[in-house]
C-alpha positions as a printed NumPy array, in Angstrom:
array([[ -7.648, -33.022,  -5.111],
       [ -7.511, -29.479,  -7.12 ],
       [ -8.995, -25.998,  -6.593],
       [ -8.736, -24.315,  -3.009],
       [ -6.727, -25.277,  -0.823],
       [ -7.543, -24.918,   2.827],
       [ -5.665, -24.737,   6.106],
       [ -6.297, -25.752,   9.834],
       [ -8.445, -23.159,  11.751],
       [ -8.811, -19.659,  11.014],
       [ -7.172, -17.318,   8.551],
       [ -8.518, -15.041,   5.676],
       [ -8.611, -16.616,   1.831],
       [ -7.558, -14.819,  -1.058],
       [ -9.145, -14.295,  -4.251],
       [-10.557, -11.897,  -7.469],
       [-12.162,  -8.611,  -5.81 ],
       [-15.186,  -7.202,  -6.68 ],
       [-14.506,  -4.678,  -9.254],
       [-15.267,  -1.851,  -6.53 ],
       [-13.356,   0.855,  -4.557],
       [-12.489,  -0.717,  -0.902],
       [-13.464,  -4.189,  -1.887],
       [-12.992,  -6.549,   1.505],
       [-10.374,  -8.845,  -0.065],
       [ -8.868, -10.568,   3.   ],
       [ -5.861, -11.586,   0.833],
       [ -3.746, -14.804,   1.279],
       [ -3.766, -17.008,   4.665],
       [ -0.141, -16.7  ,   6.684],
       [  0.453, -18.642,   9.909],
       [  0.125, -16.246,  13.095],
       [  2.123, -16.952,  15.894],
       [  0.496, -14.815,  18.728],
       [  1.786, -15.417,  22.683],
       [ -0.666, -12.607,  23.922],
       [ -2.891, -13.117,  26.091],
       [ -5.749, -12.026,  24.568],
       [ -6.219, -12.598,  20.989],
       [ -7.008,  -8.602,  19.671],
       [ -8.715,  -8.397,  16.68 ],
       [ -9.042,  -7.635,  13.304],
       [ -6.012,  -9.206,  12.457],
       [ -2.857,  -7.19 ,  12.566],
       [ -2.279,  -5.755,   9.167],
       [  1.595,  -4.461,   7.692],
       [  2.014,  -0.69 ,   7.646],
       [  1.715,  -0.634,   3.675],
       [ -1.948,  -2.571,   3.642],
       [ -2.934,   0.239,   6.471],
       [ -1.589,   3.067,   3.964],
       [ -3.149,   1.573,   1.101],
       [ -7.025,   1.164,   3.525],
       [ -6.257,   4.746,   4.922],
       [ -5.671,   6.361,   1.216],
       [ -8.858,   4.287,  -0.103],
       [-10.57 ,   5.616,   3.018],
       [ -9.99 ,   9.01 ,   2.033],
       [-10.617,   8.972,  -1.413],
       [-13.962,   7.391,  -0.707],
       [-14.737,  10.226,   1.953],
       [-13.719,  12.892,  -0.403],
       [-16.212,  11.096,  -3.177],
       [-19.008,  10.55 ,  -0.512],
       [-18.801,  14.425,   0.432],
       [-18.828,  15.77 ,  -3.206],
       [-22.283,  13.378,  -3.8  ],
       [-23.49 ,  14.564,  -0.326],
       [-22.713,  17.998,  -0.29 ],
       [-26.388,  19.153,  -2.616],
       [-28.79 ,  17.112,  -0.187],
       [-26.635,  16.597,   2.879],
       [-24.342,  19.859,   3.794],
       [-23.897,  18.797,   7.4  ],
       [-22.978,  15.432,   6.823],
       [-21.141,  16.487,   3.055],
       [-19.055,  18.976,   6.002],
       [-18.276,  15.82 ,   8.691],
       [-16.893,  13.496,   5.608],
       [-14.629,  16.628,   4.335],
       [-13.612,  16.977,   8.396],
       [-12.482,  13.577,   8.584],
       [-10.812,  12.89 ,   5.529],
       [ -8.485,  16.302,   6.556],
       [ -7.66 ,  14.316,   9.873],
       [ -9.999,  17.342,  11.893],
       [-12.061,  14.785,  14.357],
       [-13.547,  17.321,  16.249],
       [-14.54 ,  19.243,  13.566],
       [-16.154,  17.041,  11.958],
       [-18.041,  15.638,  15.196],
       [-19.415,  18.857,  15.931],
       [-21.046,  19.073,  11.912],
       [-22.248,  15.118,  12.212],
       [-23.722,  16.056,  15.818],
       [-25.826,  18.945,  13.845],
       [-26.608,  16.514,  11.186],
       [-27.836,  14.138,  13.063],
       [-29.854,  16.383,  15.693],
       [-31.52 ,  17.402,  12.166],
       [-32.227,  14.185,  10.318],
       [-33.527,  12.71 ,  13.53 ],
       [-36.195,  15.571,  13.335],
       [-37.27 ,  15.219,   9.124],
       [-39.686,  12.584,   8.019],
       [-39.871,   8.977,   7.55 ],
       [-39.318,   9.895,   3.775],
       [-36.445,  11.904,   4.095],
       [-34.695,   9.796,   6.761],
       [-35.289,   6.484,   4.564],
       [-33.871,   8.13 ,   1.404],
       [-30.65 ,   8.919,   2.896],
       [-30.466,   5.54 ,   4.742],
       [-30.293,   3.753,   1.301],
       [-27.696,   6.267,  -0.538],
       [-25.748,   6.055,   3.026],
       [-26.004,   2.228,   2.88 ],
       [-25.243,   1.926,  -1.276],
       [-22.111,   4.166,  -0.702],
       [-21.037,   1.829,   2.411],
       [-21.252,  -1.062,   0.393],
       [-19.14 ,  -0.2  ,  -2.36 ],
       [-16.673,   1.879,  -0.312],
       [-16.604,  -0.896,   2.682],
       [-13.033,  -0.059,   3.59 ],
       [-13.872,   3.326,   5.014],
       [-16.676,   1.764,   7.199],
       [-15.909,   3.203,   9.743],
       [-15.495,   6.978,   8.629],
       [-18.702,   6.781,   6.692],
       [-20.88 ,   5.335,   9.269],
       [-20.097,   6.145,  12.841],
       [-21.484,   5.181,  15.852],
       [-23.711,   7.878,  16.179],
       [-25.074,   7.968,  13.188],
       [-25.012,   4.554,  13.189],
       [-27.262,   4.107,  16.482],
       [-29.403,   7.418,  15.977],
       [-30.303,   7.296,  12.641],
       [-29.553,   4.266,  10.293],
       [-30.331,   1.235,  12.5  ],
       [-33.887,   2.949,  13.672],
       [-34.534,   4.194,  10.154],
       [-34.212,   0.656,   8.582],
       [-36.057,  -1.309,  11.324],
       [-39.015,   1.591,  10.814],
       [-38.522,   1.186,   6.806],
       [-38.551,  -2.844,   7.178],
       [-42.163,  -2.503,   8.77 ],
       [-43.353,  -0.028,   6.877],
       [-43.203,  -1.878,   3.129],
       [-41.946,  -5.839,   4.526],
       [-42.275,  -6.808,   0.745],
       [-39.398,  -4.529,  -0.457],
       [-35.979,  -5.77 ,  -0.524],
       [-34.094,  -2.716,  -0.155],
       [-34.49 ,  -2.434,   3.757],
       [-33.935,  -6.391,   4.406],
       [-30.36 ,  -6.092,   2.53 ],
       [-29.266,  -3.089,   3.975],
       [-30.198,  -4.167,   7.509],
       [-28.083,  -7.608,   6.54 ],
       [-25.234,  -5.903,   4.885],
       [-24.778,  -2.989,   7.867],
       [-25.006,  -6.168,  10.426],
       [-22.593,  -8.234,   8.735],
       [-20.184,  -5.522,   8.325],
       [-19.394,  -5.626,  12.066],
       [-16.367,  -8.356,  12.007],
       [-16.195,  -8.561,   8.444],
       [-12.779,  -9.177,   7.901],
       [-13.278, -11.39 ,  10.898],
       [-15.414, -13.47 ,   9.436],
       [-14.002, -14.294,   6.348],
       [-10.86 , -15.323,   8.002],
       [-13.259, -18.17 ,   9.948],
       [-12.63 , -15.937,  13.16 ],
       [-15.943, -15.033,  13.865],
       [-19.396, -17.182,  13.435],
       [-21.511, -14.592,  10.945],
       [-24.246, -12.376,  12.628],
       [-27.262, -14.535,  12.958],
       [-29.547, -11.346,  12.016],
       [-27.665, -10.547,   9.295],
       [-27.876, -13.759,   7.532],
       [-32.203, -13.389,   8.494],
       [-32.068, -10.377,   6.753],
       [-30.354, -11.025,   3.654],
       [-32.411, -14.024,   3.282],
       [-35.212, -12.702,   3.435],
       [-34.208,  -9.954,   0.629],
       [-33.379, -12.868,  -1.579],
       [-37.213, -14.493,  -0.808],
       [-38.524, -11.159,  -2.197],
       [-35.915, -10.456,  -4.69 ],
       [-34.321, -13.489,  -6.254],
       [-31.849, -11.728,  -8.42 ],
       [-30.776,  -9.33 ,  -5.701],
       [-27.077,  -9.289,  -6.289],
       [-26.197,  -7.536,  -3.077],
       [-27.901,  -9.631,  -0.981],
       [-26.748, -12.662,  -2.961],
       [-23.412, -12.001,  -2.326],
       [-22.989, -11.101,   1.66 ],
       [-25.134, -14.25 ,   2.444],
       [-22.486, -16.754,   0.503],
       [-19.729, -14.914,   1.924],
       [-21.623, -15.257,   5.442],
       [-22.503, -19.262,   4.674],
       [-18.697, -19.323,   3.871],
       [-17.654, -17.662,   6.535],
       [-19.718, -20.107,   9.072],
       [-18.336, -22.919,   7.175],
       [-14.889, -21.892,   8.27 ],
       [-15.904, -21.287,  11.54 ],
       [-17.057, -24.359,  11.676],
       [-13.575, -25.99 ,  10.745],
       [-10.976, -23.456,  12.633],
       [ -9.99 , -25.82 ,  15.472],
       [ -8.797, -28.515,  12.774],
       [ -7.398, -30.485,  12.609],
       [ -8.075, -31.122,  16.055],
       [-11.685, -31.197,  15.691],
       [-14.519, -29.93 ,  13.738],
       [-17.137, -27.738,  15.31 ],
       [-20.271, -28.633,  13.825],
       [-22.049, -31.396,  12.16 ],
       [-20.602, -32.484,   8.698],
       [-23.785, -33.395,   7.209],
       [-25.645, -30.166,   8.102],
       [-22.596, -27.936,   6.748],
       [-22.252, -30.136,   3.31 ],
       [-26.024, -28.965,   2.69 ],
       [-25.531, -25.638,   4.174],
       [-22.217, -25.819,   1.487],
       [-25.186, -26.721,  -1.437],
       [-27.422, -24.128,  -0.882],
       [-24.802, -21.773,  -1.227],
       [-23.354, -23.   ,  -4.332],
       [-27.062, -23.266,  -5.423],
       [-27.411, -19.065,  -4.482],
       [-23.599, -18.562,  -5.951],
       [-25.449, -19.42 ,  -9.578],
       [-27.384, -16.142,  -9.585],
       [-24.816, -14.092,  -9.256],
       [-23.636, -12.515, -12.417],
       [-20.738, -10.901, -11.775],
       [-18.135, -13.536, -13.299],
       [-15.036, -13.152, -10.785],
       [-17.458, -12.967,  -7.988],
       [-19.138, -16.091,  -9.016],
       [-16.073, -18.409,  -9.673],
       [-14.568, -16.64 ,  -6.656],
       [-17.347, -17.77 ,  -4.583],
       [-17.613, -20.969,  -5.59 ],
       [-14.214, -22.152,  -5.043],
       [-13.916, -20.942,  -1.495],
       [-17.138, -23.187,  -1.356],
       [-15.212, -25.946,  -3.179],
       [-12.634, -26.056,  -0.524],
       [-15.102, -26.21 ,   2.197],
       [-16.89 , -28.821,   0.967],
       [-13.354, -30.691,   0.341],
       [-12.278, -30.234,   4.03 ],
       [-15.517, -31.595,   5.617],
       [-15.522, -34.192,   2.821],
       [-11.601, -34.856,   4.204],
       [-12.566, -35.085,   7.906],
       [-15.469, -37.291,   7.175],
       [-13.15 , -39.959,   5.49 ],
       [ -9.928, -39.466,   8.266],
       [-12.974, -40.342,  10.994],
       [-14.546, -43.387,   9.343],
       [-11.075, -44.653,   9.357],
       [ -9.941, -43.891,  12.304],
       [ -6.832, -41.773,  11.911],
       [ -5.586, -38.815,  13.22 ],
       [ -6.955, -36.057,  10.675],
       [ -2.999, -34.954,  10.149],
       [ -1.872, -38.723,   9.286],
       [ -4.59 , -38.899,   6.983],
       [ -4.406, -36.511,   5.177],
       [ -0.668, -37.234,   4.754],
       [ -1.418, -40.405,   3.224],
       [ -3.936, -39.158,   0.653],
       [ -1.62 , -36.572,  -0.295],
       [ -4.078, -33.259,   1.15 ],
       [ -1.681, -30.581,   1.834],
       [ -3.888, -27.781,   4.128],
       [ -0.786, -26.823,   6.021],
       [  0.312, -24.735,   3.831],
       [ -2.818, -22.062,   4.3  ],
       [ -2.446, -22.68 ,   8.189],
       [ -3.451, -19.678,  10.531],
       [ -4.562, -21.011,  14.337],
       [ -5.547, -18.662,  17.134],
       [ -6.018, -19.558,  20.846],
       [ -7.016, -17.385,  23.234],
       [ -4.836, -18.592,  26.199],
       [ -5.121, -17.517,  30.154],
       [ -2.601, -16.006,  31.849],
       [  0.384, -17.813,  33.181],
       [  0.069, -17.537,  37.202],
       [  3.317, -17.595,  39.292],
       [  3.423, -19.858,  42.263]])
């Protein structure tokens, strides 16, 4: 058995970036070992991968604000604010922005919703400085459901709308922590019905199919979550979507993530047919998952007598 390996339950896969600033790259599985109560997520990240995020953050703010400043002062001003670390500051010029946006035309509000939503794409990392809540709830999320009835045969509001969605619990996600938004995956799928070669679209709904797939397996080798049968064609029609997408690295990327997850429901399929444990099994056939192992359980509290 070659390619990707996998591991029991939940934990993020490594593998080529897209060739863009703040790429999510989850990076290699390691085992977590977590006796809190509550499992807090995203997933605890070293001090040097938060320096590295925080500097990409700030770059991409500072690149944002130059291409905003011409069209968008206000907003141009609140990306400037936070990338200096002055919150307030740059509340009180997003507040104005918004207050003004909310007042200009379909037109105007739609055209900034897909610049906003190209730069959050290819600067992901500083998600959350380039698209906050208000903005988020005022402005883009109305905008694209107004823009997705207004021309339902364009692609550009059905990808957005699926790539802002599946943005919440990205990292998530990928690490089989989270099932994918429902909505999103509607939404990119139906981008991909209008425009076949969207590569945009084509790529958040494998990494969503992927990221159910491991969803689907994070309480081996215990169990599996879902039906085997349904996932290995769910696995198909992903590497079937995987083939339009040219970007090279992406594509072979892609593709062996699906590899493995095809390999680990193939595994669990054979271990139950015969009867043994999932961990004997795989033992004797020489499948070595434990070495990608990350398993989270929420746990309740310990009550004293």
């Amino acid at each position: 058995m070659g390619g990707h390996r996998r591991g029991w339950g939940c934990g993020a896969r490594g593998g080529s970036p897209l060739p863009r600033l703040g790429t999510q790259n989850p990076g290699a599985r390691r085992a977590l070992r977590l006796p809190a109560v509550v499992l807090r997520l995203p997933i605890v990240l070293s001090s040097r991968l938060k320096k590295v995020i925080s500097q990409e953050a700030n770059r991409a703010l500072s690149i944002v604000a130059e291409e905003a400043a011409p069209r968008w002062p206000q907003y141009a001003a609140y990306c400037r604010g936070r990338e200096s670390g002055m919150r307030s500051v740059a509340f009180q010029h997003l507040s104005a922005f918004v207050s003004a946006i909310c007042g200009d035309s379909f037109a105007k509000r739609r055209d900034f919703v897909d610049w906003l939503c190209d730069r959050f794409w290819h600067y992901e990392r500083a998600a959350a400085g380039l698209l906050p809540e208000p903005l988020l709830q005022r402005v883009l999320l109305p905008t694209l459901e107004e823009w997705r009835s207004a021309t339902p045969v364009q692609s550009s509001p059905w990808r957005w709308s699926g790539v802002v969605l599946s943005a919440t619990g990205y990292q998530g996600m990928r690490a089989g922590l989270y099932a994918p938004n429902s909505d999103a995956q509607e939404f990119l799928t139906r981008a991909i019905e209008i425009d076949p070669g969207d590569q945009i679209a084509l790529l958040r709904l494998v990494e969503c199919r992927i990221g159910f797939l491991d969803f689907q397996a994070h309480h081996l080798p215990d169990g599996y979550l879902g039906d085997p049968e349904a996932d290995l064609q769910l696995a198909a029609d992903a590497t079937s979507l995987c083939q339009r997408i040219q970007n090279n690295a992406a594509r072979d990327r892609l593709l062996q993530e699906l590899a493995g997850a095809r390999e680990l429901i193939l595994d669990w399929g054979e271990s139950q047919r015969s009867g043994k444990d999932f961990r004997t099994w795989c033992r004797e056939h020489n499948r070595n998952y434990e070495q990608t192992i990350t398993r989270v359980y929420v746990r309740k509290p310990e009550t004293s007598a």
